[in-house]
N, C-alpha and C positions, 0 to 999 in steps of 0.2 A: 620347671614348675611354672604355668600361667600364672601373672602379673594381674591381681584385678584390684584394682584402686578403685574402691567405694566406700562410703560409709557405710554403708547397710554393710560390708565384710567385716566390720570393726569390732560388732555387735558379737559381746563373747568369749574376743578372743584375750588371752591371760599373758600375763608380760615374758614371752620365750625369749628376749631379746634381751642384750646390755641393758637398754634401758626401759625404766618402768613406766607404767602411763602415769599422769600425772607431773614426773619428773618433768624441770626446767632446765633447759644447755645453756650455756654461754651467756645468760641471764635473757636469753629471749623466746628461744624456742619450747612449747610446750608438749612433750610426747603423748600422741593419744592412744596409738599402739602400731606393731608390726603390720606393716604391711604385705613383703613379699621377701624372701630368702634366695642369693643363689651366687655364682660362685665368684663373682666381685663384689658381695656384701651386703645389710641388710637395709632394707626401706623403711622406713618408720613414715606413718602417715603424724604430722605435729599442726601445731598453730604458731604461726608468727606473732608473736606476742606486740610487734612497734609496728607493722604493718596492720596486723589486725586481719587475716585470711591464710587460710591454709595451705600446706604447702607441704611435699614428699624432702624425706632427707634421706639420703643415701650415703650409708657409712662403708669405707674400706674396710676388711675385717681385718682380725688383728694379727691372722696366721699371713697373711702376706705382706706384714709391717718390715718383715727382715727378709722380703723377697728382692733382690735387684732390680729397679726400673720399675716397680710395682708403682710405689708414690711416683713416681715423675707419670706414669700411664695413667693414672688418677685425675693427678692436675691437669695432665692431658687434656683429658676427656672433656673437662671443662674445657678449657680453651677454646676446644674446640668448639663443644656444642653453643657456646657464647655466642660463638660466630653466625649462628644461624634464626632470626626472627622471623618465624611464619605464624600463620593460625594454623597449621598444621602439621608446627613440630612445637613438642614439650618446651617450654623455656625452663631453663637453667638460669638461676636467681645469683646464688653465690656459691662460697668454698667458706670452709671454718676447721675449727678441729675442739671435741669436744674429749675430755679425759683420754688425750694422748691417742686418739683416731681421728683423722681425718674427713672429713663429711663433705657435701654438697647439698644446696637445696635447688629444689624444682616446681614446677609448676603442680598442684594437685590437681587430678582429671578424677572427677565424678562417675565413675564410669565402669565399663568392661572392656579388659582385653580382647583383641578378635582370639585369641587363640580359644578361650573360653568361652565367646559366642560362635563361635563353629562348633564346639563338642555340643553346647546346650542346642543349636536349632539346624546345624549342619550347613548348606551351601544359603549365602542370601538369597533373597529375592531378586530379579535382574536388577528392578530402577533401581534396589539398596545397593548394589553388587558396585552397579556404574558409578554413586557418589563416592562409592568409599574408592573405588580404582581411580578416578579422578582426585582425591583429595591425596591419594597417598602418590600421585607422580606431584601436586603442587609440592608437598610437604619435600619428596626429597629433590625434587629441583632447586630446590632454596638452599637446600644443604649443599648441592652441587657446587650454584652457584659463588658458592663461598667456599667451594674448597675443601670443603670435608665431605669424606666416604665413609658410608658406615660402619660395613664389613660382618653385620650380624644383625642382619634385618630379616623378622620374622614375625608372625602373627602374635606372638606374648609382647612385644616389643610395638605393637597398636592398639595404643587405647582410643574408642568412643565414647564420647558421652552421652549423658541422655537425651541430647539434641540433636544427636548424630552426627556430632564435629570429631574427624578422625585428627588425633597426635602418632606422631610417631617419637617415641622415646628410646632412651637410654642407650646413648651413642658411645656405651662401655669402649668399642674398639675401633671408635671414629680414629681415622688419620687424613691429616694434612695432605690432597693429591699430589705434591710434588715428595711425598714421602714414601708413598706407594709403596709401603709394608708388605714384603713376601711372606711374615711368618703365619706359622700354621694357625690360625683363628679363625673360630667362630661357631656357627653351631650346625652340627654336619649334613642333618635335614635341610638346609637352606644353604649350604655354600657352593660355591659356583666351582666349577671343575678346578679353574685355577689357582681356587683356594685349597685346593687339596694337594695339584702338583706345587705350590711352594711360588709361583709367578708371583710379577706383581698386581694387586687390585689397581682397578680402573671404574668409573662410572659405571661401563659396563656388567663391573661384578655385581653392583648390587641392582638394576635391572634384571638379573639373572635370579637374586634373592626375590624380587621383587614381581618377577612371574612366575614362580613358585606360589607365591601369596594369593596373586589374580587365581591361579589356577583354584586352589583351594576354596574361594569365597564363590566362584561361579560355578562349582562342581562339588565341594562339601567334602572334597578328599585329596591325598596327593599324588603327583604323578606317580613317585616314586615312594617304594616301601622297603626296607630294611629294617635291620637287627643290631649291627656292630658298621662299624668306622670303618671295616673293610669293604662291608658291602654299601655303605652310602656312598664310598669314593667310588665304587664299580658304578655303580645307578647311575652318578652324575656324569664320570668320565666317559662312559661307554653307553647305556641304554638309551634308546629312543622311545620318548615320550610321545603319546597319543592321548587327543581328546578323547572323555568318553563317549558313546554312541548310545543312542536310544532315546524312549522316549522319558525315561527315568532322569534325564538330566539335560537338557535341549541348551545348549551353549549357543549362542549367535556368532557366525563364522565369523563375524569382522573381530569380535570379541578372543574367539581360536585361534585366528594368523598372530593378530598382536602378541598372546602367552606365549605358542610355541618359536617365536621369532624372541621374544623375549631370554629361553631359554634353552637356547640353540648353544650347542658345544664348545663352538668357536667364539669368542668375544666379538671378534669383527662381524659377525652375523646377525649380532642383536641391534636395536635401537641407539643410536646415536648417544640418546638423552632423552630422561626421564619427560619433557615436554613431545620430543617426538614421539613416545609412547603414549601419553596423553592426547594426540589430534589422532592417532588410530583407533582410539577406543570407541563406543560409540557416546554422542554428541562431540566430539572432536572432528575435525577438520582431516578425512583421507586425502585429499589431494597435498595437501601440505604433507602429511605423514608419507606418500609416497615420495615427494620430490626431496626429501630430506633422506629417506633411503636410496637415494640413489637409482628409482625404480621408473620405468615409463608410464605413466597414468592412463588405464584406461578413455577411450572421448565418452562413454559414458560416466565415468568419474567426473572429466573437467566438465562434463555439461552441468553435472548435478552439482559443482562445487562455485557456478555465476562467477560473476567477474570478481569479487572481491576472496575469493575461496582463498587462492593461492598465497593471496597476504597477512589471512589471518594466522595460520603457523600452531596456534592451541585453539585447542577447544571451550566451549565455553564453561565446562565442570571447571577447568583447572584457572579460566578468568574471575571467574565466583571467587576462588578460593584467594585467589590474589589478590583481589577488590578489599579483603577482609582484613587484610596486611595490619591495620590500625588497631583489629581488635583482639584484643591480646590480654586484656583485664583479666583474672579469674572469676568465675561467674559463683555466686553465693545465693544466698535469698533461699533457693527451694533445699528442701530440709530432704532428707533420703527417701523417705515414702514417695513422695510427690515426684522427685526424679527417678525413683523404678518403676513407676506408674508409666512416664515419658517413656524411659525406655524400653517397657514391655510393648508403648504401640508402635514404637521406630523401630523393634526389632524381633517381632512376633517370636 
């Protein structure tokens, strides 16, 4: 079920959830209603009552309270996504437990999941295509860098907002790289073959979730189509993926090498890292994207990429994004109307 954290979804909806709007937790949080439903538990969009700005809580539900490992996966998840401070991943605030459940609070994002602006407008537009493919190799670089994999990265799982700042959230089945979790997780339109044969994840795996995502936002569909868990394992493991062709959807080839490299069968055959997939994209840096795969650069490449090419290594979508590392505030002031206004002209 698409994830869309806005106000304007609020508008309506009646308390399905534990808890009721109005209600106060732990004497600070105020619930203003349900957010989104699914199978780690539910979102409540509330108010921080000592802070003074709002914020997602995300509660354990209560049939997995007597699950083994279920709470330690929870606190996990924190830990983990602690670890990671972008403008281009959700922050995770704290952990609590409210009438004997467990919760977390988050950053609130203003906003729409991609998965529900692709059903509503279909494929972006190119320039919008390249920020948001640039914002989401910053976002999970930073996770990299720290060490945690996602393992269930997919388009309900990025929220935009109405300034067209991409998060990537809800790091449900984040692990530790040196934990390198074989088990069967995640969600089977986006898992990477190896998450199906039982392997371990790698950076690689979610590169592989993660041009699945490209794919979709620059073509407005997926490569792959199934029905059942047997046939998404076939599609991943076995079928070869093609760009589409025509004039119905004009992909830019520098744009096509990097997806289908992305989500090449073999882990070894993808992108390094989410930065090296960043300098292939376009405003990124090929000559650095070639010499970091291992590839011989065209002399028409090294001409175009002057003397300082080869040192810059990312492109400038993903230095933007890193420049922004400080700003991290949640943004308040514009009231719903005003920010679906925004987002209707960032996102026709």
């Amino acid at each position: 079920m698409p994830i869309v954290w806005g106000a304007s979804e609020l508008l309506g909806v009646a308390a399905s959830g534990e808890f009721a709007p109005g209600q106060v937790l732990v004497g600070r949080y105020r619930i203003i209603g349900v957010l989104a439903r699914g199978g780690m538990g539910v979102v409540y969009r509330a108010d921080d009552l000592q802070l003074e700005q709002p914020v997602a809580i995300k509660f354990l539900p209560r049939s997995l309270l007597n699950v083994p490992g279920a709470l330690e996966r929870f606190r996990a998840e924190v830990r983990n996504a602690r670890q990671v401070a972008h403008p281009n991943v959700c922050r995770v605030y704290d952990i609590g437990e409210a009438e004997g459940l467990p919760f977390l609070t988050m950053e609130f994002v203003d906003g729409e999941d991609l998965a529900t602006l692709l059903h509503r407008i279909g494929s972006l537009p190119a320039s919008k295509a390249n920020e948001v493919a640039g914002q989401l190799c910053a976002g999970l670089a930073a996770a990299h860098d720290k060490g945690v994999l996602h393992r269930d990265l997919k388009p309900s799982n990025v929220m935009i907002d109405g300034d067209g700042r991409v998060r990537i959230t809800d790091f449900g089945l984040a692990v530790r790289m040196e934990e390198g979790a074989a088990d069967f997780a995640g969600t089977p339109a986006y898992m990477a073959p190896e998450q199906f044969e039982g392997s371990p994840v790698t950076v690689r795996t979610d590169l592989y979730s993660l041009g699945l995502i490209l794919y979709e936002i620059y073509t407005g569909r997926r490569p792959f189509d199934a029905t059942s868990l047997a046939d998404w394992r076939s599609r991943h493991t076995k079928s070869i993926p093609a760009m589409p062709a025509g004039k119905e959807v004009a992909v830019d080839e520098t744009v096509q090498r990097a997806i289908l490299r992305c989500i090449e069968k073999d882990p070894a055959r993808r992108p390094a890292s989410a930065r090296q997939l960043a300098a292939a994209l376009p405003g990124g840096d090929p000559l650095a994207a070639a010499l970091a795969a291992g590839e011989t650069p065209s002399p028409e490449m090294v001409a175009d990429a002057g003397g300082e090419g080869a040192l810059r290594g990312v492109g400038p979508l993903f230095e933007r994004s890193r420049a922004r590392a400080h700003d991290f505030e949640p943004r308040s002031a514009a009231g719903p109307r005003e920010r679906m206004a925004r987002s209707l002209r960032l996102w026709p």
